[in-house]
C-alpha positions in Angstrom: -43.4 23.5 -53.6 -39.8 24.2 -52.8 -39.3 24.9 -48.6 -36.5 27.1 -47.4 -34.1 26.2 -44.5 -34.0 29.2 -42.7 -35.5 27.9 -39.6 -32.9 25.4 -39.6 -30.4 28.1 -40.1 -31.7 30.1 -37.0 -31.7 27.1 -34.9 -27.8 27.0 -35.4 -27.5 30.4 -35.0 -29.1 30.1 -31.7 -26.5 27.6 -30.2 -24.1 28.1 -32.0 -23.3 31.5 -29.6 -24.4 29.9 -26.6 -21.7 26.9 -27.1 -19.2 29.5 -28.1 -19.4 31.4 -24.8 -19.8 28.7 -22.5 -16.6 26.7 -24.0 -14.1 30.0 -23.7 -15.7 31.0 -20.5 -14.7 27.2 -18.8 -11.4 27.5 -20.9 -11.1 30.9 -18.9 -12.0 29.2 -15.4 -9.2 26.1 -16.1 -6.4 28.2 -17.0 -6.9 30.5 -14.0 -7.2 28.0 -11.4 -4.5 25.9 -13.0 -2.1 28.9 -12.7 -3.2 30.1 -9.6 -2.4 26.3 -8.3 1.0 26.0 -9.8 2.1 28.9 -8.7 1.0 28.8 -4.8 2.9 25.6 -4.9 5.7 26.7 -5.3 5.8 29.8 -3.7 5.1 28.0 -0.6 7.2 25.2 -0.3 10.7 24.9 -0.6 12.9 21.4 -0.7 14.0 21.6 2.5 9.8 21.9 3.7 8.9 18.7 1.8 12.0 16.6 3.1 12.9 17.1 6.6 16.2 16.6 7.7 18.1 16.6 11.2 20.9 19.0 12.5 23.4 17.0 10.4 22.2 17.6 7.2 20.9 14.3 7.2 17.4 12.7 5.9 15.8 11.3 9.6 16.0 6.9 8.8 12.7 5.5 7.9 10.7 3.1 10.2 11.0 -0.3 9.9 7.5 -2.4 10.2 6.9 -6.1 11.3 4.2 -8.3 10.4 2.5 -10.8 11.5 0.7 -13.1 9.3 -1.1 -15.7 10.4 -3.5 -18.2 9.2 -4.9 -21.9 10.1 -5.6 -25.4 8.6 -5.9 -25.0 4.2 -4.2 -21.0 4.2 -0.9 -21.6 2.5 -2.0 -20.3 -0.4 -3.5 -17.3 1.3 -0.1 -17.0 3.3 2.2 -16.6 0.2 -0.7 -14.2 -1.4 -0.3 -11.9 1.5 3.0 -12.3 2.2 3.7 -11.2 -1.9 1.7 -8.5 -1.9 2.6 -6.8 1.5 6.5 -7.7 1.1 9.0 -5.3 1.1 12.9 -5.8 2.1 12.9 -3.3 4.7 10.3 -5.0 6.7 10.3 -8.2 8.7 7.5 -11.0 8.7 6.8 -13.6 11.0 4.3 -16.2 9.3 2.2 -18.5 11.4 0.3 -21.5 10.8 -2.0 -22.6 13.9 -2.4 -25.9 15.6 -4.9 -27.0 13.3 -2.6 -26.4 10.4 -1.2 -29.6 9.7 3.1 -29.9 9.8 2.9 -30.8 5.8 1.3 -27.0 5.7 3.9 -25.5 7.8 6.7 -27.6 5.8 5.2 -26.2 2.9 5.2 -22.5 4.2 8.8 -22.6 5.2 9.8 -24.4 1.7 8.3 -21.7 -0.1 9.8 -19.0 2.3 13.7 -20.7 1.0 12.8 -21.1 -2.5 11.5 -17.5 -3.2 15.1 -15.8 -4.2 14.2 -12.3 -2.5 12.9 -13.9 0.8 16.3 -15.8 0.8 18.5 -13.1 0.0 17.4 -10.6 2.4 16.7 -13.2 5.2 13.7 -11.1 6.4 10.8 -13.7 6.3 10.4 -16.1 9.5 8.0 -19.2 9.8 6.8 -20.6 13.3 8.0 -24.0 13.8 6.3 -24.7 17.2 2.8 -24.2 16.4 0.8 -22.1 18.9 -3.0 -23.1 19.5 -5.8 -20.2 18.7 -8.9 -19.4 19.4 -9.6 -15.9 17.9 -11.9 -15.2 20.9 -9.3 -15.5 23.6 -6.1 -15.2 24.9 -4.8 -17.2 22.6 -4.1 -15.3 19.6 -2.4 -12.4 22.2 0.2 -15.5 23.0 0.4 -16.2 19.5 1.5 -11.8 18.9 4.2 -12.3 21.4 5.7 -15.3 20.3 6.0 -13.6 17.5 7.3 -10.7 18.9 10.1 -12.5 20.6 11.1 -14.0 17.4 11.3 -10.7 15.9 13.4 -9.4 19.2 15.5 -12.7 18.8 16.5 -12.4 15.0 15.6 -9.3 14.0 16.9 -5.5 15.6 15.7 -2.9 13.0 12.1 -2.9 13.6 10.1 -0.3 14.8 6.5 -0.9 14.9 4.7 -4.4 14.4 
């Protein structure tokens, strides 16, 4: 007995449409809200909204951060870590190595601070060589922020916010 496929024929008939519809309709919905993005963005904006500029004609200068990185006994390794992945020349850094770090550690720190060529060349990167003591439940570690805030006032003037 010899079986015909039309049932399997209808069945792709049947989503075949569906599929068809669905697939021009979303093709429809993307191109129109594509456009309709695209060209609201530049209708309203213009260079001279995006980048702001003062009465000279000039772009306003951008703010300088410092940091303050600190860390105790066994976080040299965490200190460079940091230090790499927060660095940028602008900035200024103040690393700090508690009382319970030992003077090998700090040693360490500051080595690594004159070896690295960047941190040499742009002379941005301080260590602490008078280690403060902290308890990071006190008043301690508010001591420790403003020794290293007159460092920064010491060495370094074009800072804005710490």
């Amino acid at each position: 007995m010899k079986r015909t496929h039309i049932s399997s024929s209808l069945d792709h008939r049947a989503w075949l449409l569906p599929l068809i519809s669905v697939s021009v309709l979303s093709l429809v919905v993307i191109l129109a809200v594509s456009h309709s993005k695209s060209s609201s963005s530049t209708a309203d904006f213009t260079v001279s909204d995006r980048v702001p500029v003062n009465q000279l004609g000039q772009q306003p200068k951008l703010p300088g951060f410092a940091y303050l990185i600190s860390g105790t006994k066994g976080d040299v390794t965490r200190l460079k870590r940091v230090l790499k992945a927060v660095y940028h020349p602008r900035n200024y850094y103040v690393l700090h190595l508690d009382l319970e770090a030992s003077d090998s550690e700090r040693l360490e720190l500051a080595k690594y601070v004159k070896s690295e060529n960047v941190l040499r060349d742009f002379k941005n990167v301080m260590v602490v060589g008078k280690a403060n003591l902290v308890t990071y439940k006190g008043p301690t570690m508010i001591a420790s922020t403003l020794h290293a805030i007159a460092i920064l006032l010491k060495k370094a003037k074009d800072w804005d916010w710490i």
